[in-house]
Predicted model as a PDB file, atoms N, CA, C, CB and O in Angstrom, pLDDT in the B-factor column:
MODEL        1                                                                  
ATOM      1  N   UNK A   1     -15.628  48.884  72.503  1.00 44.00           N  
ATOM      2  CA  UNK A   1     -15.789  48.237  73.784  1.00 44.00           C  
ATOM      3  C   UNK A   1     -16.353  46.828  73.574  1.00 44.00           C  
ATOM      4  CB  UNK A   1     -16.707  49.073  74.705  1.00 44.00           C  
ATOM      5  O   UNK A   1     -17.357  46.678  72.878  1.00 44.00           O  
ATOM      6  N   UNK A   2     -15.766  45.840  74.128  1.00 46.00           N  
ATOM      7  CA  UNK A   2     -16.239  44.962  74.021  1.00 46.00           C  
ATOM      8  C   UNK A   2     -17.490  44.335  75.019  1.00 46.00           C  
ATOM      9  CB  UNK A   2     -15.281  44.448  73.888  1.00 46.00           C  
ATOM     10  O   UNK A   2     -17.374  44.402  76.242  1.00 46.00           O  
ATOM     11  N   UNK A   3     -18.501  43.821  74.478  1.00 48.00           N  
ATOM     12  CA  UNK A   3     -19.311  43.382  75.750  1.00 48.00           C  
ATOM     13  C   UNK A   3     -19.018  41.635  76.096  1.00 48.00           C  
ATOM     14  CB  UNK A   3     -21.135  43.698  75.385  1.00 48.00           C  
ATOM     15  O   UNK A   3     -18.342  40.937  75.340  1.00 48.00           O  
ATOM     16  N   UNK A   4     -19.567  41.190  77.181  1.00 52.00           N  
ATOM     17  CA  UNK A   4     -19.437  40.248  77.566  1.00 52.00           C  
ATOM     18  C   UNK A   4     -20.337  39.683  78.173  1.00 52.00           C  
ATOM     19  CB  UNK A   4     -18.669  40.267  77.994  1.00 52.00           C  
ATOM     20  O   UNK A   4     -20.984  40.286  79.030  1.00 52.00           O  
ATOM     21  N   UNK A   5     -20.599  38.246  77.821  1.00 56.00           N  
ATOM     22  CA  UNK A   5     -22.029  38.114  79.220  1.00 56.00           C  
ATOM     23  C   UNK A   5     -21.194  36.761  80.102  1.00 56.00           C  
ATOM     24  CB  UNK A   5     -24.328  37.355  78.347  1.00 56.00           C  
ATOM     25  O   UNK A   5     -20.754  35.773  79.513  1.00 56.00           O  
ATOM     26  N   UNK A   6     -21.119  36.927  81.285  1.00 55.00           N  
ATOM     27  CA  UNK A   6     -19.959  36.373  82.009  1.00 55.00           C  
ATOM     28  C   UNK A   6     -20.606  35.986  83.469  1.00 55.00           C  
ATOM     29  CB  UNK A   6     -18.643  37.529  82.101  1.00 55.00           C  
ATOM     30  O   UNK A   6     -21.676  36.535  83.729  1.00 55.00           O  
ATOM     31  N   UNK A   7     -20.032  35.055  84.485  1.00 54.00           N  
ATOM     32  CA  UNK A   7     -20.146  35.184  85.372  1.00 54.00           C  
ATOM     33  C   UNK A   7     -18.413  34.882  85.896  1.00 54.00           C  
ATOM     34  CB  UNK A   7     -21.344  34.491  85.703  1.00 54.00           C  
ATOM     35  O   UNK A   7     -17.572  34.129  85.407  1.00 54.00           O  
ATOM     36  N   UNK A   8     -18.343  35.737  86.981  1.00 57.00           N  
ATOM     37  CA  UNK A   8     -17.241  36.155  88.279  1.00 57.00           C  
ATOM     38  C   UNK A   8     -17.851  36.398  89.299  1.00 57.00           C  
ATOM     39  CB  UNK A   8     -16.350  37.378  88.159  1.00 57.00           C  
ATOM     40  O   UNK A   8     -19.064  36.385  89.507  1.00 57.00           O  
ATOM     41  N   UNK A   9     -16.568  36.748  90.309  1.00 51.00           N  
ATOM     42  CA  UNK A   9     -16.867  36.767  91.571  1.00 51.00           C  
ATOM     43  C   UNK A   9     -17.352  38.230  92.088  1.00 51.00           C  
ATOM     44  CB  UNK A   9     -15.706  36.254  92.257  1.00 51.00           C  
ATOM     45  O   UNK A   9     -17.612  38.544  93.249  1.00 51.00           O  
ATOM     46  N   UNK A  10     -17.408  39.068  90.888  1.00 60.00           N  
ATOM     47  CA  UNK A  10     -18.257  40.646  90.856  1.00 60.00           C  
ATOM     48  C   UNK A  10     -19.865  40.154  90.234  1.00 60.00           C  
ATOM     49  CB  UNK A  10     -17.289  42.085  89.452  1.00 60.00           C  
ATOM     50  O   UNK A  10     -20.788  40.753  90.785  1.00 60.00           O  
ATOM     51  N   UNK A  11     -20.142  39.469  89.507  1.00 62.00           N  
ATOM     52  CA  UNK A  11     -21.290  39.114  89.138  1.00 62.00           C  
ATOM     53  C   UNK A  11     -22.467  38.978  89.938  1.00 62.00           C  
ATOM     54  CB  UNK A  11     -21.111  38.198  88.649  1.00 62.00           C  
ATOM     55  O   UNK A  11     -22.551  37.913  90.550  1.00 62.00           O  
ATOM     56  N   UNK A  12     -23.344  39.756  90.071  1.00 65.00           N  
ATOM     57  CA  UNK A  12     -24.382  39.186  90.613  1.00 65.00           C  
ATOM     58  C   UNK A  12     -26.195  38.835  90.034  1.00 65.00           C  
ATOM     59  CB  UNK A  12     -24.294  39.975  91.623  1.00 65.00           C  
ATOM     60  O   UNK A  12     -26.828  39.710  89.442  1.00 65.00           O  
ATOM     61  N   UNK A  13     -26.621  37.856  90.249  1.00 65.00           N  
ATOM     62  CA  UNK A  13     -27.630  37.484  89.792  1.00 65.00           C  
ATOM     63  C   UNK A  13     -28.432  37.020  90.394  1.00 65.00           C  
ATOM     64  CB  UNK A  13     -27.515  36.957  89.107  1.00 65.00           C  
ATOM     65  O   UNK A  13     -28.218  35.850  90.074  1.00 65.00           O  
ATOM     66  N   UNK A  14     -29.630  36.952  91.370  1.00 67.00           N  
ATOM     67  CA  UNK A  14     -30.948  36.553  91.385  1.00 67.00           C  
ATOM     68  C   UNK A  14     -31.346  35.163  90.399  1.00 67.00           C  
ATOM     69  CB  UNK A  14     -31.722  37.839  90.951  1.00 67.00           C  
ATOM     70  O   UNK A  14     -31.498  34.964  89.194  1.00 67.00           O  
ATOM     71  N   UNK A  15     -31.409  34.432  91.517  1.00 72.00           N  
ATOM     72  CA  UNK A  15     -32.435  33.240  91.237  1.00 72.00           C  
ATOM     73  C   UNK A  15     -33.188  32.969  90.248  1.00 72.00           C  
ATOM     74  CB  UNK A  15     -33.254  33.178  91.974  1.00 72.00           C  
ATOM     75  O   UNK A  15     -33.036  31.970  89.545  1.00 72.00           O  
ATOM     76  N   UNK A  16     -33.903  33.660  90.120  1.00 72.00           N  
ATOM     77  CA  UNK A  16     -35.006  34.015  89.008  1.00 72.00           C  
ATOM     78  C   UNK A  16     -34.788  34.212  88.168  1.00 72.00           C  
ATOM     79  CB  UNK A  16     -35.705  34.792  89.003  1.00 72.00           C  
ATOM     80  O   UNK A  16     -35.566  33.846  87.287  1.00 72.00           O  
ATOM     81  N   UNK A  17     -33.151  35.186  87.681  1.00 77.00           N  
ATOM     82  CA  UNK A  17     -32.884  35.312  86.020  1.00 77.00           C  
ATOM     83  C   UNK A  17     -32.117  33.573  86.200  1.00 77.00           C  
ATOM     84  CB  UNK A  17     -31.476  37.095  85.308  1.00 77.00           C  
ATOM     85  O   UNK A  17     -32.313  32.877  85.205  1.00 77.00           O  
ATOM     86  N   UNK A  18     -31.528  33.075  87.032  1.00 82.00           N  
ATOM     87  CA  UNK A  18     -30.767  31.849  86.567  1.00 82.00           C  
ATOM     88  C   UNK A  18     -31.030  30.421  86.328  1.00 82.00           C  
ATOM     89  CB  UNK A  18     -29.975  31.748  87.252  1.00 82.00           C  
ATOM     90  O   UNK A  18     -30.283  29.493  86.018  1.00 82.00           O  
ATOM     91  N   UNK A  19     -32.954  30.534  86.677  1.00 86.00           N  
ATOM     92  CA  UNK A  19     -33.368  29.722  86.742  1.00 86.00           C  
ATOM     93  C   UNK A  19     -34.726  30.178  84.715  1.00 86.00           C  
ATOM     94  CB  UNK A  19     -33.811  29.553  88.627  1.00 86.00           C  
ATOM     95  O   UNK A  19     -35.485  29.429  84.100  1.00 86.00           O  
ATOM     96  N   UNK A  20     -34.503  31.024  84.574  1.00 88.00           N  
ATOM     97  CA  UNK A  20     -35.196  31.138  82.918  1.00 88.00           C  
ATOM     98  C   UNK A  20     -34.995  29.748  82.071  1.00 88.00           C  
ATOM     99  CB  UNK A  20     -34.302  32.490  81.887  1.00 88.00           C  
ATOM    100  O   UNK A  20     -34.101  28.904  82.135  1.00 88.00           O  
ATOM    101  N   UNK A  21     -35.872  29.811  81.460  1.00 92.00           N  
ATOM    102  CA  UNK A  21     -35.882  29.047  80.227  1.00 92.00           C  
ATOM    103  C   UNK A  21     -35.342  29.749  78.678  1.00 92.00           C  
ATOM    104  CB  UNK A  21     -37.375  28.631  80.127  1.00 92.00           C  
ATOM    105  O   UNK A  21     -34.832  29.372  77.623  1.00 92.00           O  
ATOM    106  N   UNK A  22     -35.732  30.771  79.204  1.00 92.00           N  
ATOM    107  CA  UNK A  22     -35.056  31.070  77.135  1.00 92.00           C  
ATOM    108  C   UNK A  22     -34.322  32.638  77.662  1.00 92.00           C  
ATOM    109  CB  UNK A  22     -37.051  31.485  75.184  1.00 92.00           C  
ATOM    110  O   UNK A  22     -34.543  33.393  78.609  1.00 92.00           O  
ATOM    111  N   UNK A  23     -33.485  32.647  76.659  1.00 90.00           N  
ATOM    112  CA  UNK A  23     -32.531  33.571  76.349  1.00 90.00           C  
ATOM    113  C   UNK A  23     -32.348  34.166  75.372  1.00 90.00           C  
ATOM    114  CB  UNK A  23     -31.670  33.264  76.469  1.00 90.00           C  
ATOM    115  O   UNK A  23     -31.387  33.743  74.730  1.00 90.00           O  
ATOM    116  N   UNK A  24     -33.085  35.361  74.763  1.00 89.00           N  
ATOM    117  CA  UNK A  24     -33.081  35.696  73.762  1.00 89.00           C  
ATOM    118  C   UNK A  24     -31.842  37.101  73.908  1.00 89.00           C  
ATOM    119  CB  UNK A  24     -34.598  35.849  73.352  1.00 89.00           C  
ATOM    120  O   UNK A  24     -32.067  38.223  74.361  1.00 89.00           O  
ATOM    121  N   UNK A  25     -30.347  36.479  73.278  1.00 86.00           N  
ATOM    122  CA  UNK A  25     -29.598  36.894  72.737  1.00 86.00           C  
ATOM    123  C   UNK A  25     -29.189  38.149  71.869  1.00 86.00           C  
ATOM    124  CB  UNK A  25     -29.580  36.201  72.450  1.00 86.00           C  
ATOM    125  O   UNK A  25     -28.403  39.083  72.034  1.00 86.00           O  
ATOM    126  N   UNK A  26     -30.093  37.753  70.839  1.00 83.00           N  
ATOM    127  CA  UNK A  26     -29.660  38.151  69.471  1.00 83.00           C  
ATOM    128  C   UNK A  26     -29.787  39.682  69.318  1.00 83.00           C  
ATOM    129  CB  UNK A  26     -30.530  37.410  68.362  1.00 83.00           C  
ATOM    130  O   UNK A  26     -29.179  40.298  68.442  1.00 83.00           O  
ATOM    131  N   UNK A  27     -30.335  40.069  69.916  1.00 81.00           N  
ATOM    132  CA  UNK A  27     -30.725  41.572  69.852  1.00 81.00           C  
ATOM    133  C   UNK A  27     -29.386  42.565  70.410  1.00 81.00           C  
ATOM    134  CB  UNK A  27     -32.196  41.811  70.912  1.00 81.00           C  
ATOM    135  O   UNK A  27     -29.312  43.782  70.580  1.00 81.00           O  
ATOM    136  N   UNK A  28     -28.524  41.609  70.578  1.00 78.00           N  
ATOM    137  CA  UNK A  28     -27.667  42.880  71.452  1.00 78.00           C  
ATOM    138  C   UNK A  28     -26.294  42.561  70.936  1.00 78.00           C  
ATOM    139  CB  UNK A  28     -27.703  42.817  73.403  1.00 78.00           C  
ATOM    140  O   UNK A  28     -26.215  41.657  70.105  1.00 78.00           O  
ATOM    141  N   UNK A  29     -24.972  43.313  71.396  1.00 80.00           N  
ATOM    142  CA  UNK A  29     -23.713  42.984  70.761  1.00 80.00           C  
ATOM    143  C   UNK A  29     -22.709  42.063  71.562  1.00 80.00           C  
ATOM    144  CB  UNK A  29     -23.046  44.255  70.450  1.00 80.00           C  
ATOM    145  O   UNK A  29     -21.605  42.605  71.623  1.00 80.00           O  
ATOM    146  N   UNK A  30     -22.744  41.058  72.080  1.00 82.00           N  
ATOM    147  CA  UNK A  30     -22.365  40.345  72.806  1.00 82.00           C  
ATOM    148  C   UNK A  30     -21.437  39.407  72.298  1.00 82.00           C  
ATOM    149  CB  UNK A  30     -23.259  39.941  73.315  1.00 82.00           C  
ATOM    150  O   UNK A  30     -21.925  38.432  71.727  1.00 82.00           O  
ATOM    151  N   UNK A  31     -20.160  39.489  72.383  1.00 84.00           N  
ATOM    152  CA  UNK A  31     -18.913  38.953  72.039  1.00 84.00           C  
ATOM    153  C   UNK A  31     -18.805  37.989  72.665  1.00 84.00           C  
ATOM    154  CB  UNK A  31     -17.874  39.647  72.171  1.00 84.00           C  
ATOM    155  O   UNK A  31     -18.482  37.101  71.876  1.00 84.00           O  
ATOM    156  N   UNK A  32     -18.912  37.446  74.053  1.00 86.00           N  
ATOM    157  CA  UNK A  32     -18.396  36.546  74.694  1.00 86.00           C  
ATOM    158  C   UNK A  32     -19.484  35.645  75.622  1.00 86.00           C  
ATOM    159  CB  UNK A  32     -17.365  37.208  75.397  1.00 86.00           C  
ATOM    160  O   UNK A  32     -20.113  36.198  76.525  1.00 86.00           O  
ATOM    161  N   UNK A  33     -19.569  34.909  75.469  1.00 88.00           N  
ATOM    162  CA  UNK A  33     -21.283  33.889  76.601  1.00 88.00           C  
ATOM    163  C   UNK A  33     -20.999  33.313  77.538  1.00 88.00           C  
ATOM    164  CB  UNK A  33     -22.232  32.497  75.994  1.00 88.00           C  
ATOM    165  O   UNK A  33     -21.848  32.702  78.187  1.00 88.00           O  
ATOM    166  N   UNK A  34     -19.160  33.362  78.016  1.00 87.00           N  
ATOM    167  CA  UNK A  34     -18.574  32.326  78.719  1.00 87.00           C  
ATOM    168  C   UNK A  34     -19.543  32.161  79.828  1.00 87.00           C  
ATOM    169  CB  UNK A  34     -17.114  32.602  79.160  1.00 87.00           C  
ATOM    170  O   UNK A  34     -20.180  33.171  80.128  1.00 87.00           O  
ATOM    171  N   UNK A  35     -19.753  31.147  80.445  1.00 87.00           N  
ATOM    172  CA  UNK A  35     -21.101  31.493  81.554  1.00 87.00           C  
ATOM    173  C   UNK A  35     -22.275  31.000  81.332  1.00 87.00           C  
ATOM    174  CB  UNK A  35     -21.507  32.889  81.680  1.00 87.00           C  
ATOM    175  O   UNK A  35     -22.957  30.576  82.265  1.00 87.00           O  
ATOM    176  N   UNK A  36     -22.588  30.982  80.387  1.00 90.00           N  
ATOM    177  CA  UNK A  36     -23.947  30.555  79.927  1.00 90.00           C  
ATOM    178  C   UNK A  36     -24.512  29.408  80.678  1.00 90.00           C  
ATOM    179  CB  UNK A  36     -23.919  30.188  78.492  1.00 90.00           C  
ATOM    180  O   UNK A  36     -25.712  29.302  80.930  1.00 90.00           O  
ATOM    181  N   UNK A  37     -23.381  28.342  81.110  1.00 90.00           N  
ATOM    182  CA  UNK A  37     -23.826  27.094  81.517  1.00 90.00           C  
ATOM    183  C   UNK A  37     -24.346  27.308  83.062  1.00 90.00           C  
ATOM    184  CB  UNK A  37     -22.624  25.990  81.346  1.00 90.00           C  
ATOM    185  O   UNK A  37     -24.857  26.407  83.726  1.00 90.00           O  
ATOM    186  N   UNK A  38     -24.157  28.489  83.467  1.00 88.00           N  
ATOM    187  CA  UNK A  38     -24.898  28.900  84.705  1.00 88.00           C  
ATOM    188  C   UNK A  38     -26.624  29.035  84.681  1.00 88.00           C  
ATOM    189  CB  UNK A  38     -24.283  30.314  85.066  1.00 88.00           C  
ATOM    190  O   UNK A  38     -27.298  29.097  85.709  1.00 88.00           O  
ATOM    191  N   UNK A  39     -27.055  29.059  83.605  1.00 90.00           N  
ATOM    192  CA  UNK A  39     -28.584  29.120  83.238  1.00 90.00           C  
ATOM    193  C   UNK A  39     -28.650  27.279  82.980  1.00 90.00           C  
ATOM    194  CB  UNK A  39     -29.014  30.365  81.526  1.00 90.00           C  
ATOM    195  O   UNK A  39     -28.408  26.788  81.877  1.00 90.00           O  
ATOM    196  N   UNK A  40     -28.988  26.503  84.113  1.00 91.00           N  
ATOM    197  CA  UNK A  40     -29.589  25.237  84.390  1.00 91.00           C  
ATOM    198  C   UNK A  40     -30.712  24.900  83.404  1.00 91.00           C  
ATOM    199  CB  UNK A  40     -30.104  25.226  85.791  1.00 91.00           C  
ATOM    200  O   UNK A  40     -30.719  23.893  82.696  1.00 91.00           O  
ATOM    201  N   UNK A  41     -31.535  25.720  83.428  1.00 93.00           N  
ATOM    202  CA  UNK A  41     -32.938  25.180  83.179  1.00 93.00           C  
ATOM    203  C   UNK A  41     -33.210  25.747  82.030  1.00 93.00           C  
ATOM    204  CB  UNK A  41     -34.031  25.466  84.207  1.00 93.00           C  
ATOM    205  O   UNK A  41     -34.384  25.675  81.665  1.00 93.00           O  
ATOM    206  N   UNK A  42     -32.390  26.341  81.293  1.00 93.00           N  
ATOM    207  CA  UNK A  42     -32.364  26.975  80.006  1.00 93.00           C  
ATOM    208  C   UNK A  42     -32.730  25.940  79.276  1.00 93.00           C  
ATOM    209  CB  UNK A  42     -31.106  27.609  79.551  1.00 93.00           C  
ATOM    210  O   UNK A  42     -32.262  24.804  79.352  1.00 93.00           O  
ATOM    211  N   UNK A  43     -34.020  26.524  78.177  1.00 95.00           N  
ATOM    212  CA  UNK A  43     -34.250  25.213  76.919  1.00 95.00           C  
ATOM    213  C   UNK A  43     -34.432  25.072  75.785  1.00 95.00           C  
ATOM    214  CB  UNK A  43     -35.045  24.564  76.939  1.00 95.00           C  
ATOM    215  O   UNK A  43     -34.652  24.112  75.047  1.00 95.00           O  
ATOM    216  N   UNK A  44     -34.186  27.471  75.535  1.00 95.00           N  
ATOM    217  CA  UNK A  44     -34.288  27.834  74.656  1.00 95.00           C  
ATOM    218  C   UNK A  44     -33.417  29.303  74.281  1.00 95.00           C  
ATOM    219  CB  UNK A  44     -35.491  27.714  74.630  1.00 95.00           C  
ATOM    220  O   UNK A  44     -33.805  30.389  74.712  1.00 95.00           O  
ATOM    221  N   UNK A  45     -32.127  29.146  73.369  1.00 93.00           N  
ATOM    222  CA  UNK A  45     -31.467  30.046  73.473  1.00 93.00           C  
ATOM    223  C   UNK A  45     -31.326  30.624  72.197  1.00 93.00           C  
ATOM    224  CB  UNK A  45     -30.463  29.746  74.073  1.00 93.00           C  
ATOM    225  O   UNK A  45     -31.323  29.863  71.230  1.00 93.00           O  
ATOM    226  N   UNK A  46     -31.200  31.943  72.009  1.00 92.00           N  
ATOM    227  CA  UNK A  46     -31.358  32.590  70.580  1.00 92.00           C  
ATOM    228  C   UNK A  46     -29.617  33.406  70.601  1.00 92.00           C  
ATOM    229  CB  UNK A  46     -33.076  33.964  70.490  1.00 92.00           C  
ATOM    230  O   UNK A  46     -29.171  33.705  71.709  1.00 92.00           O  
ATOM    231  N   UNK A  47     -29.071  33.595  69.798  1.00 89.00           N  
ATOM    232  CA  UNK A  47     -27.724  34.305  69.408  1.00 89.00           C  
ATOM    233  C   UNK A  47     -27.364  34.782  68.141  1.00 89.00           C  
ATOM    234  CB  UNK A  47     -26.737  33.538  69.647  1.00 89.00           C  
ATOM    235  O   UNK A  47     -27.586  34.310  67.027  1.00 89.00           O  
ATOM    236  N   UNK A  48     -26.897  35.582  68.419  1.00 84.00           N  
ATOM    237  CA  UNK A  48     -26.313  36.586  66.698  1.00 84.00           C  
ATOM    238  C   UNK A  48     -25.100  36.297  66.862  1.00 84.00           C  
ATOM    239  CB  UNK A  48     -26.443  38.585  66.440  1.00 84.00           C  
ATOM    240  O   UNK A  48     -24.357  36.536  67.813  1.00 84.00           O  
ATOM    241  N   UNK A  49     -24.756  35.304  65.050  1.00 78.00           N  
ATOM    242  CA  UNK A  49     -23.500  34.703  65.162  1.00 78.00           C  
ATOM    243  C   UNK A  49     -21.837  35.906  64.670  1.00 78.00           C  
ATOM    244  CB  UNK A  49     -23.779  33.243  64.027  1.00 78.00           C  
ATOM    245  O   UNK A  49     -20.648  35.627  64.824  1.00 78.00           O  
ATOM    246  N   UNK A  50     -22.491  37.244  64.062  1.00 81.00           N  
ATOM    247  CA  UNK A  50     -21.531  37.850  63.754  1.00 81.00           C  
ATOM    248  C   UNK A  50     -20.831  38.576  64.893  1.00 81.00           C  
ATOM    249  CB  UNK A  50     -21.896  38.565  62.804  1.00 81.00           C  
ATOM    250  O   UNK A  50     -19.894  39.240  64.450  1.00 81.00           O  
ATOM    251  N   UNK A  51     -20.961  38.665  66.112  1.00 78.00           N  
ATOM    252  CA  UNK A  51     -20.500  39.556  67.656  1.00 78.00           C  
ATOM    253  C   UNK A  51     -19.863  37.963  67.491  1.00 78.00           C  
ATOM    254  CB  UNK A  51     -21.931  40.305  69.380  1.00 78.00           C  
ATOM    255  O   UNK A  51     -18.823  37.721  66.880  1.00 78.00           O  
ATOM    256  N   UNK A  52     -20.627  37.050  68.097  1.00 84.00           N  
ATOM    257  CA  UNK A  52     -19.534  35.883  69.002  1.00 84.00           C  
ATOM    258  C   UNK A  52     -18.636  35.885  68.501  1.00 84.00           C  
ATOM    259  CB  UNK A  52     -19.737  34.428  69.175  1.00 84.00           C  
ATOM    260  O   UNK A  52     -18.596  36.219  67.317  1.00 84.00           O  
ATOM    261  N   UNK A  53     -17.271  35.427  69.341  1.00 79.00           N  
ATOM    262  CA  UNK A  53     -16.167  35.216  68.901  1.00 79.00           C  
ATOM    263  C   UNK A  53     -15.823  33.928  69.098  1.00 79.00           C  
ATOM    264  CB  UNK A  53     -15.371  36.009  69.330  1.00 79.00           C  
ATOM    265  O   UNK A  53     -14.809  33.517  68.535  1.00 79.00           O  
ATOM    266  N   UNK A  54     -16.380  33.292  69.700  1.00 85.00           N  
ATOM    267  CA  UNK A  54     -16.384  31.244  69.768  1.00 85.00           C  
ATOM    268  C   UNK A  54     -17.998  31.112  70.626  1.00 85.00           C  
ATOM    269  CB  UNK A  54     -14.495  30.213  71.267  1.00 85.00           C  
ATOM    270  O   UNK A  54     -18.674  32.099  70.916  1.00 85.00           O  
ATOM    271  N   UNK A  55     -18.372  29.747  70.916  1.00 87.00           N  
ATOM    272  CA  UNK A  55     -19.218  29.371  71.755  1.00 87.00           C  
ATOM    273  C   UNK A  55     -18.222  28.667  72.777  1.00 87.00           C  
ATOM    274  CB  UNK A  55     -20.358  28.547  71.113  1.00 87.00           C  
ATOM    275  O   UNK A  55     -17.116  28.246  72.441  1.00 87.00           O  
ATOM    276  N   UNK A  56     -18.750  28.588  74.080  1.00 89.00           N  
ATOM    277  CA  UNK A  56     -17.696  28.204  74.990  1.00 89.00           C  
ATOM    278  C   UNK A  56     -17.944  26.623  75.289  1.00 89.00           C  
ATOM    279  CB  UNK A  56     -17.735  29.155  76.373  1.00 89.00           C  
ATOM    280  O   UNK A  56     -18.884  25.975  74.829  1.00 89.00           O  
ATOM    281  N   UNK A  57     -17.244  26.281  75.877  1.00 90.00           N  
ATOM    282  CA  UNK A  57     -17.570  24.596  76.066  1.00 90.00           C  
ATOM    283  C   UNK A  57     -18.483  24.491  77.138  1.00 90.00           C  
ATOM    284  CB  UNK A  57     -16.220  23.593  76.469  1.00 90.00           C  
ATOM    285  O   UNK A  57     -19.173  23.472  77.162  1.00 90.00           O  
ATOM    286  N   UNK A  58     -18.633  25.352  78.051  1.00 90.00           N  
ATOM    287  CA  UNK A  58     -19.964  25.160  79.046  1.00 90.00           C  
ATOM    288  C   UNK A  58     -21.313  25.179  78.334  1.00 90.00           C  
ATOM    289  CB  UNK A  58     -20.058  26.375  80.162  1.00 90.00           C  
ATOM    290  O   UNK A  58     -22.238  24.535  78.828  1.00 90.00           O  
ATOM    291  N   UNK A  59     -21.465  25.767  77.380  1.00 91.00           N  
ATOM    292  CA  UNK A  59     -22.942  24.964  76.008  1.00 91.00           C  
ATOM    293  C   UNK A  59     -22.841  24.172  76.551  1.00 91.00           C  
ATOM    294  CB  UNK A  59     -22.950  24.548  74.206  1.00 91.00           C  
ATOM    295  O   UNK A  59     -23.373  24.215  77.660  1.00 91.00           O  
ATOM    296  N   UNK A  60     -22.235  23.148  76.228  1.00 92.00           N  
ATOM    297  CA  UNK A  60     -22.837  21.428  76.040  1.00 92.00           C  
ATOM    298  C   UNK A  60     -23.153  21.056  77.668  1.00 92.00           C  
ATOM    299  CB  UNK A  60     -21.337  20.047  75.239  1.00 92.00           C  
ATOM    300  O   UNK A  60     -23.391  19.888  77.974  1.00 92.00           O  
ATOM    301  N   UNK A  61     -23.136  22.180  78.734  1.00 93.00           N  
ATOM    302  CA  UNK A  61     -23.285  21.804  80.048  1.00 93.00           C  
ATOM    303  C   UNK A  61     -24.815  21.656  80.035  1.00 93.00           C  
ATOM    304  CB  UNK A  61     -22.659  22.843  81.123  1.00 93.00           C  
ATOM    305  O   UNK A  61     -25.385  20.873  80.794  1.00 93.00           O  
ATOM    306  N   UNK A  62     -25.396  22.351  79.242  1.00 95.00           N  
ATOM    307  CA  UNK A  62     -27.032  23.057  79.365  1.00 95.00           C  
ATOM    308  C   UNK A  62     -28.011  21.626  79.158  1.00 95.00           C  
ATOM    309  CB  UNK A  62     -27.449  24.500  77.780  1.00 95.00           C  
ATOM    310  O   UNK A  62     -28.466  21.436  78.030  1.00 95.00           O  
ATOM    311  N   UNK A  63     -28.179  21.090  79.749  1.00 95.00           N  
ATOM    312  CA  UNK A  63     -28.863  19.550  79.502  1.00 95.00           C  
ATOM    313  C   UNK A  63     -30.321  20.008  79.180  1.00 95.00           C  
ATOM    314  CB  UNK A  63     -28.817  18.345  81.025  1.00 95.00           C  
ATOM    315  O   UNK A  63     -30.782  19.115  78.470  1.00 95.00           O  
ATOM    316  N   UNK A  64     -31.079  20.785  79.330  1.00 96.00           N  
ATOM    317  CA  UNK A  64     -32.323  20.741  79.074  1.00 96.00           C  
ATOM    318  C   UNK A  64     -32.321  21.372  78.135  1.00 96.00           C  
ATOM    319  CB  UNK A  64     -33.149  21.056  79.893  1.00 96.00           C  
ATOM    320  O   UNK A  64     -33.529  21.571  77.998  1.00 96.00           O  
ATOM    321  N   UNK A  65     -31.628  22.092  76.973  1.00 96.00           N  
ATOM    322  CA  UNK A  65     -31.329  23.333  76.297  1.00 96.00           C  
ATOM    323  C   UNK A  65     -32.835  22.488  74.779  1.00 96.00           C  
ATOM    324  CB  UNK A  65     -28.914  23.636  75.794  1.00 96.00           C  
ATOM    325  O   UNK A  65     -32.893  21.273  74.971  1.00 96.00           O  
ATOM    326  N   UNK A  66     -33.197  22.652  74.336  1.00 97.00           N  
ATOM    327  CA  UNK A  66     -34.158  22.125  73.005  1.00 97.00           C  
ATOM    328  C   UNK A  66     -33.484  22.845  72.013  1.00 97.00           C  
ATOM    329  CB  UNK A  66     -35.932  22.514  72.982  1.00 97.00           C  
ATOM    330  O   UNK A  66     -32.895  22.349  71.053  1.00 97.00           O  
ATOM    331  N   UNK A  67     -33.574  23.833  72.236  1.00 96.00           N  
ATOM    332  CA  UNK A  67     -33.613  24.799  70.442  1.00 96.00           C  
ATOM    333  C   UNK A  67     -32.317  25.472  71.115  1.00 96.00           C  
ATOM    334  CB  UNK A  67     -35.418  26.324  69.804  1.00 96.00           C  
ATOM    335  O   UNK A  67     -32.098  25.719  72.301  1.00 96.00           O  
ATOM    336  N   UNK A  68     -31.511  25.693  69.945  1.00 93.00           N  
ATOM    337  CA  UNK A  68     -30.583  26.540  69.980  1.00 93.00           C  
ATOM    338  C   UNK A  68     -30.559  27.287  68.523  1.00 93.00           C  
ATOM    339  CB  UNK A  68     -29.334  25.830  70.395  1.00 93.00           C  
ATOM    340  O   UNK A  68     -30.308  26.647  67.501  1.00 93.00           O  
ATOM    341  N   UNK A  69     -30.866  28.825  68.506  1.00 92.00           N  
ATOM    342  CA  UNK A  69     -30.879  29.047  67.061  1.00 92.00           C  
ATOM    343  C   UNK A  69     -29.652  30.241  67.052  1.00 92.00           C  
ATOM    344  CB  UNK A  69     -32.555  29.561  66.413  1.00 92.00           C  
ATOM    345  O   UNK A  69     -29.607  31.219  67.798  1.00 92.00           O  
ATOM    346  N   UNK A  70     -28.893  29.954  66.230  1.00 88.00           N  
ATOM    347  CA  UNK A  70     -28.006  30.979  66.200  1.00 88.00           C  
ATOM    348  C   UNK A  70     -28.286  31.644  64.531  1.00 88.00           C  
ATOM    349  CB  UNK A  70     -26.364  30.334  66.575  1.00 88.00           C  
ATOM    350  O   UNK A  70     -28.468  30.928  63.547  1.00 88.00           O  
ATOM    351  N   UNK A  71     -28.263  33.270  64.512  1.00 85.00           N  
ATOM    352  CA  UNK A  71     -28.716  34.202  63.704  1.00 85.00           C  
ATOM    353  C   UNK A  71     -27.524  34.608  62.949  1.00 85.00           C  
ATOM    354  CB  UNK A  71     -29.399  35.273  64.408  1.00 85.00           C  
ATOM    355  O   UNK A  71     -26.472  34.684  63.583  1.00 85.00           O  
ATOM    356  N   UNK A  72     -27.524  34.856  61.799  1.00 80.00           N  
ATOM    357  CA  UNK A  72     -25.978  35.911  61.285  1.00 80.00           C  
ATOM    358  C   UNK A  72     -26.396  37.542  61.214  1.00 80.00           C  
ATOM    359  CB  UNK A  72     -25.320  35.438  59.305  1.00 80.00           C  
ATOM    360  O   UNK A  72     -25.552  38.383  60.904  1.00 80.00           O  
TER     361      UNK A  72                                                      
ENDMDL                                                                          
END                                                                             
């Protein structure tokens, strides 16, 4: 099964997770981040590079992002 962390028009999220600063990733099996650039105020994001299958181009949306550490 593949997982995904995504936003659509089934998605729902609260304010409060979309407004976080860090994202710690890495702990889980997550293939896909498309979406990510929905976390604004994000400034610190952690990822395990062997699940991803690309980074999406909404990354470079994340303007406040500081650290980005990606894990193998």
């Amino acid at each position: 099964m593949q997982k995904k962390f995504g936003k659509s028009v089934n998605d729902k999220m609260d304010n409060n997770v979309l407004s976080c600063e860090e994202l710690q990733l890495e702990y889980n099996e997550l293939t896909d981040i498309t979406g990510i650039d929905a976390f604004t105020n994000l400034k610190r994001l952690y990822l395990k590079y062997k699940n991803l299958t690309s980074l999406p181009l909404g990354i470079g949306n994340l303007n406040n992002l500081k650290r980005l550490r990606i894990i193998n």
